[in-house]
C-alpha positions in Angstrom: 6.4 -126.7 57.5 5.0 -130.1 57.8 1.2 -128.2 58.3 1.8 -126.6 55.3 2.8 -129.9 53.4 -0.2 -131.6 54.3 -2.2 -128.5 53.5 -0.7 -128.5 49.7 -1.5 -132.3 49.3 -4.7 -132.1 50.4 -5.5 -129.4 48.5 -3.9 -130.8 45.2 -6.0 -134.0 46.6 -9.8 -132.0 46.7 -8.9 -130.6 43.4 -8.0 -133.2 41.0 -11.7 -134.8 42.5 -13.2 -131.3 41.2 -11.3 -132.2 37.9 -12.5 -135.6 37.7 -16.6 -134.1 37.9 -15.9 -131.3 35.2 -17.7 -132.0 31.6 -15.9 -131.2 28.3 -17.6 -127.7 27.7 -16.2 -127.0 31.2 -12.8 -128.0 30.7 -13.0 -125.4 27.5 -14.7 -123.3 29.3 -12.7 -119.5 30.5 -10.8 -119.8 34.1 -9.9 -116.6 35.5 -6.7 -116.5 34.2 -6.7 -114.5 31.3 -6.1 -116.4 27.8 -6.3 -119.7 29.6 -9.2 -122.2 29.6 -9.9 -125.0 32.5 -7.6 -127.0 31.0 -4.7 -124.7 31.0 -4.6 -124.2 34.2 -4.7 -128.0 34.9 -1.9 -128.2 33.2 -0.2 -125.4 34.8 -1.0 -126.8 38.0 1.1 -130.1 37.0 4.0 -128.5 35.2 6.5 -128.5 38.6 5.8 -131.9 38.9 6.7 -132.9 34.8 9.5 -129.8 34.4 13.4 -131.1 35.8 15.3 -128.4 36.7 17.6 -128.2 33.5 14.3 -128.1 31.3 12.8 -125.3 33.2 15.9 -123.5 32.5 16.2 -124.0 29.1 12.0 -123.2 28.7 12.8 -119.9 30.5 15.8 -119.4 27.9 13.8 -120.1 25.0 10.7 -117.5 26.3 13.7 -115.0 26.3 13.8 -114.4 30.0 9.9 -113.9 31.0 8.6 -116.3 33.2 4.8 -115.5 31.9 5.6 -116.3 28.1 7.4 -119.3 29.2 4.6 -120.9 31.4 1.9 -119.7 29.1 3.9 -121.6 26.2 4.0 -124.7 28.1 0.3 -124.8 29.6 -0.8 -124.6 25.9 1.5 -126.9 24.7 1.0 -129.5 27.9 -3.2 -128.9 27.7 -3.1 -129.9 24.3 -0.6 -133.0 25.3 -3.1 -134.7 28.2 -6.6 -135.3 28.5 -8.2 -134.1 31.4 -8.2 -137.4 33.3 -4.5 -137.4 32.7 -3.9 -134.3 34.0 -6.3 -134.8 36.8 -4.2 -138.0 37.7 -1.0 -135.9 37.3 -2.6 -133.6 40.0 -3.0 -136.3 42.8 -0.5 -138.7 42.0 1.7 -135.8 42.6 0.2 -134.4 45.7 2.7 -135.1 48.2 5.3 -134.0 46.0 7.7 -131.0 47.4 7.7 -128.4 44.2 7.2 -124.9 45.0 7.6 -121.9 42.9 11.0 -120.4 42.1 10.3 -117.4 43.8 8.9 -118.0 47.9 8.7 -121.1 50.1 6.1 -123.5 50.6 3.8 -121.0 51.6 4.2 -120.2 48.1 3.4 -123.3 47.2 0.2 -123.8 48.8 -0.8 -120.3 47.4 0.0 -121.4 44.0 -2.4 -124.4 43.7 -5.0 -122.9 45.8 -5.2 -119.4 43.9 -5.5 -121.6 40.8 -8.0 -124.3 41.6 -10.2 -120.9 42.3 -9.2 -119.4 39.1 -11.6 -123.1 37.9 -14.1 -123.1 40.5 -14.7 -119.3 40.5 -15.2 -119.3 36.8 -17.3 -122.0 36.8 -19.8 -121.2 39.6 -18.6 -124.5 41.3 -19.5 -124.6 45.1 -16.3 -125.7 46.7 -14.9 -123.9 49.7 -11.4 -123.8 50.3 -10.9 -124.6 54.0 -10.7 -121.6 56.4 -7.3 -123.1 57.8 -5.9 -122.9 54.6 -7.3 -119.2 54.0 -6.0 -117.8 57.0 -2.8 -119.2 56.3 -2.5 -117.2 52.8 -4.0 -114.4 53.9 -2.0 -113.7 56.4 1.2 -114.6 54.0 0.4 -111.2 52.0 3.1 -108.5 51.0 3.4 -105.6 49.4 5.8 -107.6 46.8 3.3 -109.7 46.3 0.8 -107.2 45.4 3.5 -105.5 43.3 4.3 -108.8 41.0 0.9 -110.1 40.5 -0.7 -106.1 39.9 -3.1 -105.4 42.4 -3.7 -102.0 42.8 -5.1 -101.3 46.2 -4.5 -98.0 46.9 -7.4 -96.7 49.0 -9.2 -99.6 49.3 -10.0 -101.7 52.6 -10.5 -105.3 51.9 -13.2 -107.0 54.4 -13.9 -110.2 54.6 -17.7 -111.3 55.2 -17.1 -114.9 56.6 -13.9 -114.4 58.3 -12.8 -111.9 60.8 -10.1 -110.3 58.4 -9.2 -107.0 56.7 -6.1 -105.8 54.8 -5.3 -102.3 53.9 -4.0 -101.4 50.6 -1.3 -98.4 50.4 -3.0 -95.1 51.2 -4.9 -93.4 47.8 -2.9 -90.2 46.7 -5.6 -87.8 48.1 -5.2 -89.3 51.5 -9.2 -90.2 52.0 -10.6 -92.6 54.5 -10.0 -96.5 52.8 -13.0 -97.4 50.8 -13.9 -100.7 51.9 -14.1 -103.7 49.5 -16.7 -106.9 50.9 -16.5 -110.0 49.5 -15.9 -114.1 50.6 -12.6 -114.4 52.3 -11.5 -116.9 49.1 -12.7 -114.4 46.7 -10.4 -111.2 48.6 -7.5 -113.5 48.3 -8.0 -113.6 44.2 -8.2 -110.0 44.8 -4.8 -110.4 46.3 -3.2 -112.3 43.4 -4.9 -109.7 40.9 -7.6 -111.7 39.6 -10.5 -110.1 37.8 -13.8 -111.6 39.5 -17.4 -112.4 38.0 -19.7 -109.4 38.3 -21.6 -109.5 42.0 -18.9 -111.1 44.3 -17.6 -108.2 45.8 -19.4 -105.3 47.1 -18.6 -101.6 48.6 -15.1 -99.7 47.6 -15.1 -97.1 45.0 -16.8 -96.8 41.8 -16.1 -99.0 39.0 -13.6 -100.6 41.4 -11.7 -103.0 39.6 -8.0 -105.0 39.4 -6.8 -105.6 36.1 -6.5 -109.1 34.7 -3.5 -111.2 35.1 -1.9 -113.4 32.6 -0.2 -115.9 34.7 1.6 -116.5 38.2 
């Protein structure tokens, strides 16, 4: 528990430094979270730190129920409210700070901020690495829940990482084939993971036209 911790603050720690180096047309610029720029997903990032309990209740209310309406109403609503040194400050004044998403544990957490600090470097070509500790630890966190709520479809496929020794094999492909393996950067597999739609050229092998759809929010 406490490894995790420190993993999470550090993590919240390396990104809002990335923050501080982005330029304005890279704040606007498209993360991988569909319908969300840079700054959108700062914001997002910061919400569990800004949101009491009562107010996240009554957001969730007002969004009718759906937890992606109501975060995508406040990340637009908060990106709009903070600059980006504000909500890069938000990010590591906050970075020992215990929130973790209503659904999982701290593990959860950790996921959370990493999978969304690459949804801004991964769109933006940046060059930062998240540490291999930190990898593993996700990685090996996967489920077939998990899969389920954030869409990946892996059926058939064979994930491989290149720079770590790790694989993961999706539910078996209705024709019962061999698994089509998928190669890519350990930190790019785990967007696969979380559903995220890459840039064309990080991933190699699997099947023709392979693909995961595009997710909104998580």
């Amino acid at each position: 528990m406490t490894d995790i911790a420190a993993a999470t603050a550090a993590e919240r720690r390396e990104l809002a430094d990335v923050l501080d180096t982005l330029t304005a047309d890279q704040w606007d610029a498209p993360s991988l979270c569909a319908g969300w720029r840079v700054r959108e997903v700062a914001a997002h990032l910061s919400m569990g730190f800004r949101y009491s309990v009562p107010r996240f209740a009554a957001e969730f209310a007002r969004a009718r129920g759906s937890l992606h309406r109501m975060t995508d109403r406040a990340a637009r609503r908060d990106a709009a409210a903070f600059t980006p040194p504000e909500l890069a400050v938000l990010l590591r004044d906050n970075a020992g700070h215990p929130w973790k998403p209503p659904v999982g544990g701290p593990t959860a957490g950790l996921a959370h901020d990493v999978v969304h600090g690459l949804d801004i470097t991964v769109a933006l070509g940046h060059p930062r690495r998240v540490p291999e500790d930190r990898l593993r630890l996700l990685l090996s966190a996967v489920t077939p829940r998990g899969l389920r709520f954030f869409g990946a479809d892996l059926r058939g496929i064979r994930l491989c990482a290149d720079d770590l020794d790790w694989s993961f094999d999706g539910p078996p492909a209705p024709a019962h084939g061999a698994a089509a393996p998928v190669h890519g950067a350990a930190q790019d597999l785990l967007l696969v993971l979380f559903g995220r739609r890459l840039p064309a050229g990080r991933l190699h092998g699997g099947p023709e036209g392979f693909r995961v759809p595009p997710t909104l929010v998580a």
